[in-house]
N, C-alpha and C positions, 0 to 999 in steps of 0.2 A: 397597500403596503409594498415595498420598495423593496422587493428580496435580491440577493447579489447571491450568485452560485462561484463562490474560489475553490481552489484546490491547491491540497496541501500534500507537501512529500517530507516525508520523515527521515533526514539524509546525514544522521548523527552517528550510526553504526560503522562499524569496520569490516562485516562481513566474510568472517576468518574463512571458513567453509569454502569460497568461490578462489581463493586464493590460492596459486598454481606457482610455478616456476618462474622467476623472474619478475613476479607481479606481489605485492608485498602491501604497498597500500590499500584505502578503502576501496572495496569492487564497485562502489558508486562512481568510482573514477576514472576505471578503467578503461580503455580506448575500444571502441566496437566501431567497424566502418571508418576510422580514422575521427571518430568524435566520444567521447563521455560518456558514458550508458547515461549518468543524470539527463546528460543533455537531449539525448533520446527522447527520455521519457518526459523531461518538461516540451517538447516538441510533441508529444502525442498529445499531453494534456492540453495543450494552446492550439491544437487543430477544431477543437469547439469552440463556435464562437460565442456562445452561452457563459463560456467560464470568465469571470471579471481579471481574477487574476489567479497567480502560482506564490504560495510564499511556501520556499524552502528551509527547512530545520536544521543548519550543520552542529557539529560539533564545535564550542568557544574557542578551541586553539584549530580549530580546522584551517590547514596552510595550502590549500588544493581550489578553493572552488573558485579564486580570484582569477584562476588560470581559466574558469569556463564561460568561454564566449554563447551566452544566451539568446535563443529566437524570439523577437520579440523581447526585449530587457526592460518596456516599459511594462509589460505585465508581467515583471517576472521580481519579486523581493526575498530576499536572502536577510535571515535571522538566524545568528549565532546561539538558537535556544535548544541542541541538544540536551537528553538529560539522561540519566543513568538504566533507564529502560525505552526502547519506541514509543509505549503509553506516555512517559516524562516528556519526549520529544515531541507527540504529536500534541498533548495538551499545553505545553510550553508555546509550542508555535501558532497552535490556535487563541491562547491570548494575545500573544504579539500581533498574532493577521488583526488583530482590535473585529473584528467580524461581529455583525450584527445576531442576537438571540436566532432572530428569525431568519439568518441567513444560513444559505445551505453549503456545507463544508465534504468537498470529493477528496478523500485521504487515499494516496496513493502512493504505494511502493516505489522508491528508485530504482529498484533492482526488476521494472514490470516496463521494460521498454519497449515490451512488442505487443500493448496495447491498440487494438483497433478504432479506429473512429467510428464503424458499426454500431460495437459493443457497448465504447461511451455514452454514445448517443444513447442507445437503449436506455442504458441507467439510468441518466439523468430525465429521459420522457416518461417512464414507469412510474419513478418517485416524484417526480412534477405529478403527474394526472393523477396516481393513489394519493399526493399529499403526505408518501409516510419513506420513510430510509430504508435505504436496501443496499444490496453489494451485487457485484460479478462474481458466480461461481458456477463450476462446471460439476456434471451428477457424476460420480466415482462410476468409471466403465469397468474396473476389473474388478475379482473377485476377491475379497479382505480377506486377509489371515491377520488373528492377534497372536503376537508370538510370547513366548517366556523364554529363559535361558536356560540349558539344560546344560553341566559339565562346560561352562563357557561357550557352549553354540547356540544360537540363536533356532528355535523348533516351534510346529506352527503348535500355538495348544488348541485354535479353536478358526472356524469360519464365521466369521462376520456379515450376516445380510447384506447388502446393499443398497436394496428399497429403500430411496431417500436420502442418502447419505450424498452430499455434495464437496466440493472441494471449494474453501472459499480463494478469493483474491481479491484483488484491489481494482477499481476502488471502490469505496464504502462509502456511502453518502447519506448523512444524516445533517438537520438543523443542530448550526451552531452551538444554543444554546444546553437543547437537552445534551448533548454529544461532551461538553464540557462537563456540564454534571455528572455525567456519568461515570468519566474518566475521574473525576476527583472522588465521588463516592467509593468506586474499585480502590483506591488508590488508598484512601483514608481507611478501607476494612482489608485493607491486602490482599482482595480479590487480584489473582494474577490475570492481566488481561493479554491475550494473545492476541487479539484483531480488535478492532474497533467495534464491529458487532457484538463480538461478545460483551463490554463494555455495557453497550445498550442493553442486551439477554438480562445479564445483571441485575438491571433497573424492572427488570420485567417487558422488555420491549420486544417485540418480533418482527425483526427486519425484513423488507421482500427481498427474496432469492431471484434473480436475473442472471440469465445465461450468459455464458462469455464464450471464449474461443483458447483453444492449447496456445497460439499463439503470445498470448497472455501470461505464460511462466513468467515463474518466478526465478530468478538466474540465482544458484545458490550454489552449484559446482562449476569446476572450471573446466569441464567440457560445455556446458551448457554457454557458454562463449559462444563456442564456432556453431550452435544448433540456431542463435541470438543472429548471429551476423548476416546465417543465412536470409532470417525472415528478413531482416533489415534492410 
């Protein structure tokens, strides 16, 4: 069997959160080191030479990504199949990539540009040799508080174990085929799906857990810029 390993970035958001002064557009856009965070990150993902290609999600009126000079532009396909959630976006896009059932699909963050090629690798060698999907996720080092609101402040009501509790990220790597089903089953019973694993959990699957590195944030405030540009 002929399997093809792409990866896909869900690049339909606007990412209010990351948004700071002077900076107004999508934070997938934004300049870090004088280039694009996308383009970052489609640059970490094309550093494996295992991956066939990158097909990116924008949004249909997206008037930005024309402007992004891409590494490698023969492995790299841009599809205007944003949709009204990342789950729309990422299962939009992976219809578009036309990807084979049995091909293996690495969904990754735009906003995850400091991505290592260690870590990658790891992923993609784990779920090759187990044969089964799994993500990059780091084990929670500090100690959880769940809080409630007491008179509008925020007060810890309880401590939360730790034991176990990981932090997931991107990317997430599972075959094409189940990975679609998935996302349309969530979709059709209004399971809200917050990552692609959970998607899977959903169906009854249990992803393997593989370690990453902090480097690996997720850029979601706009300080988190200048901590990005360092690793950069």
């Amino acid at each position: 069997m002929n399997e093809k390993i792409i990866a896909l970035i869900p690049a339909g958001g606007v990412g209010a959160r990351a948004q700071g002064s002077g900076h107004s557009g999508p934070k997938q856009y934004r300049v870090i080191n004088g280039v694009p965070m996308l383009v970052h990150t489609v640059k970490a993902l094309l550093s494996h030479a295992g991956i066939d290609r990158v097909h990116i999600g924008v949004a249909p009126g997206d008037a930005y990504i024309a402007a992004c000079v891409m590494p490698e532009p023969a492995r790299v396909s841009i599809h205007h199949s944003g949709g009204a959630s990342r789950a729309d976006t990422v299962l939009n896009t992976l219809l578009a990539s036309q990807a084979a059932d049995h091909d293996w699909v690495l969904v990754h963050d735009a906003a995850r540009p400091g991505l290592r090629a260690d870590s990658l690798a790891a992923l993609i060698q784990t779920c090759l040799l187990h044969d089964r999907g799994g993500i990059l996720a780091t084990p929670v080092p500090d100690t959880v508080k769940r809080a409630v609101v007491d008179n509008g402040l925020d007060v810890i009501e309880s401590t939360v174990p730790r034991d176990g509790l990981w932090l997931a990220q991107t990317p997430q790597m599972f075959r094409a085929g189940p990975l679609r089903d998935a996302l349309q089953k969530a979709r059709a019973q209004g399971f809200e799906v917050t990552d692609e694993a959970s998607a899977m959990e959903f169906c009854g699957y249990a992803p393997l857990l593989v370690k990453g590195s902090i480097e690996n944030l997720k850029v979601t405030w706009p300080a988190d810029f200048d901590m990005m540009a360092h690793w950069l």
